[in-house]
C-alpha positions as CSV (number, residue, x, y, z in Angstrom):
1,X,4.9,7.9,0.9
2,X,3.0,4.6,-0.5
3,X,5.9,4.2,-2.8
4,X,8.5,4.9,-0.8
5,X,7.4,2.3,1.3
6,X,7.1,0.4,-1.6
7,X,10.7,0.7,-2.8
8,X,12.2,0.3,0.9
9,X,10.6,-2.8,1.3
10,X,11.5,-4.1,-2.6
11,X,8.3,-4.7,-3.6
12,X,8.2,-7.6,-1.1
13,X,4.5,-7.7,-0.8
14,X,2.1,-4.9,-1.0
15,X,1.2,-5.9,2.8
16,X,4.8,-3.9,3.6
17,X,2.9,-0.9,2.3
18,X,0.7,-0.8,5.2
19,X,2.4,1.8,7.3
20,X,1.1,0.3,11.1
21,X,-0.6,-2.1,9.9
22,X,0.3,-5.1,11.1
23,X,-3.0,-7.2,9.7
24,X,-2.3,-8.2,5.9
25,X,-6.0,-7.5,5.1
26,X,-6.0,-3.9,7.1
27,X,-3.1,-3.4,4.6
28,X,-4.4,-4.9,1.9
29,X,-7.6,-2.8,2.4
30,X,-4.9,0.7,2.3
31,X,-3.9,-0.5,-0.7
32,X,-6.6,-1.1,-2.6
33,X,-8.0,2.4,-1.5
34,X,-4.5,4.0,-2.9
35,X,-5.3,2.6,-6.2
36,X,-8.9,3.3,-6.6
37,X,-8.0,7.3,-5.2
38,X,-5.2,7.0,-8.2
39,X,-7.2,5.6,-11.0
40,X,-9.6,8.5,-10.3
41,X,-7.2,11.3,-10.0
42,X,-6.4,10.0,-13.7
């Protein structure tokens, strides 16, 4: 869903990412979790 998000919005910011998230940090902060949980599933 992240990178659906991701491609609907163009890349236009990670913030756009932040399904209900209407604070850039509160997004920012989904984000960053997303990539840690990737790295480790790696």
């Amino acid at each position: 869903m992240l990178f659906a998000e991701f491609v609907v919005h163009g890349g236009s910011g990670w913030a756009g990412i932040g399904v209900g998230a209407r604070d850039p940090g509160e997004a920012g902060g989904l984000v960053a979790r997303a990539g840690r949980e990737c790295w480790q599933q790696v």
